[in-house]
C-alpha positions in Angstrom: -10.5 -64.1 2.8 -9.4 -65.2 -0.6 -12.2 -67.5 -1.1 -14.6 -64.6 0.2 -12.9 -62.4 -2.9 -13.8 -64.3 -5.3 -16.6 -65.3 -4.8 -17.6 -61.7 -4.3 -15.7 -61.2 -7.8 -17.5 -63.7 -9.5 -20.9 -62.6 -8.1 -21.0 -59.2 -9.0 -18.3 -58.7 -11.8 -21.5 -58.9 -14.3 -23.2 -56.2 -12.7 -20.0 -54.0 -13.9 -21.2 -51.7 -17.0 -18.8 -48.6 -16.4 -15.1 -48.1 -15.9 -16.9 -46.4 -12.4 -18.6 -49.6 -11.4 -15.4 -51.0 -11.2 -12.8 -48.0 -10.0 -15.5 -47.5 -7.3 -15.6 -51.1 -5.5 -12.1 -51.5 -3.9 -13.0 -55.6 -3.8 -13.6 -55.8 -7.1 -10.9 -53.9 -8.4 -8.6 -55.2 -6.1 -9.0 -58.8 -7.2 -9.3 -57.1 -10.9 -5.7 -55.9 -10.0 -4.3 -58.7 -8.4 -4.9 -61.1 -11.1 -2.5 -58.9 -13.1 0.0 -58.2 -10.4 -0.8 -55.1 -10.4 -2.6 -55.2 -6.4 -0.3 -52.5 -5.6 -2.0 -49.9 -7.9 -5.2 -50.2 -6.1 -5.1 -46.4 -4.3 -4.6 -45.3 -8.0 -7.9 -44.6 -8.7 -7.3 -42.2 -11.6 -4.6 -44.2 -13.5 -6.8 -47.3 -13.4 -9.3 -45.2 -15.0 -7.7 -43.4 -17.5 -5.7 -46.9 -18.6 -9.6 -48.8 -18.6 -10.8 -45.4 -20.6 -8.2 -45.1 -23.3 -8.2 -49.1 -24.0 -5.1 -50.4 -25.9 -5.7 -50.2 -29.4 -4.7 -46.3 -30.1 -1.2 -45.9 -30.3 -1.3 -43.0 -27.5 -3.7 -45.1 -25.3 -1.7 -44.6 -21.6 -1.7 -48.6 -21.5 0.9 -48.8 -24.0 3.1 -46.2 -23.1 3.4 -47.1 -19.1 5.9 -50.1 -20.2 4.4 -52.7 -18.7 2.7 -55.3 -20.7 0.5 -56.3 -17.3 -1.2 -53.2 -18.0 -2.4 -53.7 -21.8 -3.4 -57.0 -20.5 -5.1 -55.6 -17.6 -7.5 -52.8 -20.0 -8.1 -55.6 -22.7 -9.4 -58.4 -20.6 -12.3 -55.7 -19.4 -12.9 -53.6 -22.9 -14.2 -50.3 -21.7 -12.0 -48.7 -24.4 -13.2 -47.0 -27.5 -14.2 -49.4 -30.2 -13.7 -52.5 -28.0 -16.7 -54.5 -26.6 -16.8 -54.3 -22.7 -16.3 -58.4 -21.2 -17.7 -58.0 -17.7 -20.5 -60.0 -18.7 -18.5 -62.9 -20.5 -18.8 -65.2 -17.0 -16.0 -68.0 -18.4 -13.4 -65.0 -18.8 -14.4 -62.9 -15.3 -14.1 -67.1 -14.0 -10.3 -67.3 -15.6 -9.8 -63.8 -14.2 -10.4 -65.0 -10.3 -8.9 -68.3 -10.9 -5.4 -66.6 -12.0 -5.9 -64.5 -8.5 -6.0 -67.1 -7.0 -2.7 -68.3 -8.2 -1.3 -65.1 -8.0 -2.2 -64.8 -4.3 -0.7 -68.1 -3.8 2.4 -66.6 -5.1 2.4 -63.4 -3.0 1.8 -65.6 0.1 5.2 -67.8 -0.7 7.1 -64.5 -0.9 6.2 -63.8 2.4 8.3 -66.8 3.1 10.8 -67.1 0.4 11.1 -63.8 -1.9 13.2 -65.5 -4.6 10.7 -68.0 -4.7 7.7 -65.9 -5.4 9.9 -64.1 -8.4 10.5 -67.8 -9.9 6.6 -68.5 -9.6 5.6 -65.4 -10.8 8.2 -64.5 -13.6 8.0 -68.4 -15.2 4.6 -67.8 -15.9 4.9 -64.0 -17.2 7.8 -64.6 -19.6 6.7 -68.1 -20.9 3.4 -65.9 -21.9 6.2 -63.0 -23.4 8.4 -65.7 -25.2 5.3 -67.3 -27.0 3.9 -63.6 -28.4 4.6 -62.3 -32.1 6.1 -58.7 -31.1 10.0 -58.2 -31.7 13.2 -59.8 -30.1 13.9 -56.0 -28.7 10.0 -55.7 -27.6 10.2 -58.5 -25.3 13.8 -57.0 -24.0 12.2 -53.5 -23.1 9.4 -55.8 -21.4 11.6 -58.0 -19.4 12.7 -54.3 -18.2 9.7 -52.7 -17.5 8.5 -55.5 -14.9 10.4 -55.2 -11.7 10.3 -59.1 -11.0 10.8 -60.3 -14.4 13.5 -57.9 -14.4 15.2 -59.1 -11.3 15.2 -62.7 -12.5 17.0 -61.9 -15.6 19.1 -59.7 -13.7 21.0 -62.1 -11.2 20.5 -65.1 -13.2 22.4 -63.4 -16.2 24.8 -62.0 -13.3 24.3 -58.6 -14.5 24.5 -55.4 -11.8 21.5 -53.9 -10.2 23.0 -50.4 -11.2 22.5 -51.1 -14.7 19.3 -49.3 -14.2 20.9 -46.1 -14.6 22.3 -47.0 -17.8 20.2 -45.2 -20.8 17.4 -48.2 -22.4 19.5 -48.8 -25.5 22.6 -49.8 -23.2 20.3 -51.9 -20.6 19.3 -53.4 -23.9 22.5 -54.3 -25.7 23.8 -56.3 -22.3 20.7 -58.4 -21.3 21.1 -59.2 -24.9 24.8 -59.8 -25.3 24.3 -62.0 -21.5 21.8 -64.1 -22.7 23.5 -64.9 -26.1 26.5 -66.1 -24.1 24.2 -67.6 -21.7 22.0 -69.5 -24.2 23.6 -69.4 -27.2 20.6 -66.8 -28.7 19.2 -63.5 -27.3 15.8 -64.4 -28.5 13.3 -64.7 -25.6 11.0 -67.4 -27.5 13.4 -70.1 -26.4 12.2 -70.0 -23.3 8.8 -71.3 -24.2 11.3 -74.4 -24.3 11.0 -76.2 -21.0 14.5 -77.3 -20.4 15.5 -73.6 -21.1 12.8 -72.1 -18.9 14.1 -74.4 -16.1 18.0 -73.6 -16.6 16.5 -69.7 -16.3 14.7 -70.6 -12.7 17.5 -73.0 -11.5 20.1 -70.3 -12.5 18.3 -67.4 -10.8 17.3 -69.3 -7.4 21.3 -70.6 -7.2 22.9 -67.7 -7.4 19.9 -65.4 -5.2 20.8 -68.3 -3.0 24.3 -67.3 -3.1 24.1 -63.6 -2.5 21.6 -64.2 0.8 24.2 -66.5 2.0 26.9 -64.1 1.2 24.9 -61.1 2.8 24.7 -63.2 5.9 27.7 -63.8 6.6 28.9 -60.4 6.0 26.4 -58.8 8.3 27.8 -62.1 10.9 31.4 -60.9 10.2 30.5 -57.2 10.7 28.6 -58.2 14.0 31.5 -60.1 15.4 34.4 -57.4 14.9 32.2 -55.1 16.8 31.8 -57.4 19.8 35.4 -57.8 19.3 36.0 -54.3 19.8 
């Protein structure tokens, strides 16, 4: 089914003049979406549109104020937006496009199996692109936030709570910060575009996921056993 995709993508992505051409074939814009993680936004018809309508390059464009940097990268790699020159037809970048599917299929498929293991895949990849851009310290922070899987990687391997989420964005802020600086000496994102950081980050995050599914485990065994005890 996956090669069937995109070879479907590939065939017919050049045919693709209009936001509509694409909004209104589900295979296309599924594998469109998937290549940005975004497969789960599929039955969104009308915020795929608007987002591919509005572009990125206006400061109000809907894009840049959803909080996700997937989602600038999703409008820019087509080019509907005003100003910008639409790429459907640019057969080397709608190539890339399936390719990174591919890969991200791959990953969905191993969190079937291991969870934690898709969120290593996935996130290594997304934050070594986010620690090599030129946008703020802070910008990269309120990114890290905005993407649920980047998010939770950063989250257990800097052992902060889950309920920091209901913290206000300026406090969620200050501690990934202060965590990392005591983690990694620096609160500055672009050292993981540095290997042997990058790995600490992954080898951090799958111990101590590790950890809490063991932990979970064995209290759900413990709870089982005291109520066959009783």
């Amino acid at each position: 089914m996956l090669q069937r995709d995109t070879e479907y993508f590939e065939a017919n992505i050049g045919n693709v003049k209009t936001v509509d051409d694409l909004v209104n074939d589900r295979r296309l814009l599924s594998v469109a979406l998937g290549a940005f993680g975004l497969e789960d936004q599929v039955d969104f018809k009308g915020l795929v549109k608007k987002v591919l309508q509005e572009g990125s390059t206006a400061d109000d464009a809907l894009a840049g104020k959803l909080g996700d940097d997937r989602w600038v990268s999703f409008t820019e790699t087509f080019g509907f937006g005003p100003g910008e020159t639409v790429k459907t037809g640019d057969a080397a970048a709608m190539k890339n496009l399936s390719e990174t599917y591919k890969v991200q299929s791959f990953e969905t498929a191993v969190g079937e199996q291991d969870n934690s293991m898709r969120v290593a895949m996935y996130s290594q990849r997304e934050i070594q692109v986010l620690a090599e851009d030129g946008t703020s310290t802070d910008t990269k922070w309120f990114n890290v936030m905005g993407q649920p899987a980047i998010r939770e990687m950063f989250e257990i391997a800097l052992g902060l709570p889950t309920s920091m989420g209901q913290a206000d964005l300026d406090t969620q802020l200050v501690n990934f910060k202060d965590r990392a600086k005591a983690m990694f000496g620096t609160d500055d994102i672009s050292v993981f575009a540095e290997p042997e950081n990058m790995e600490r980050l992954v080898n951090v995050y799958l111990a101590r996921s590790e950890i809490a599914e063991f932990n979970a485990s064995n209290s759900a065994g413990a709870t089982a056993l005291m109520l066959l005890q009783s």
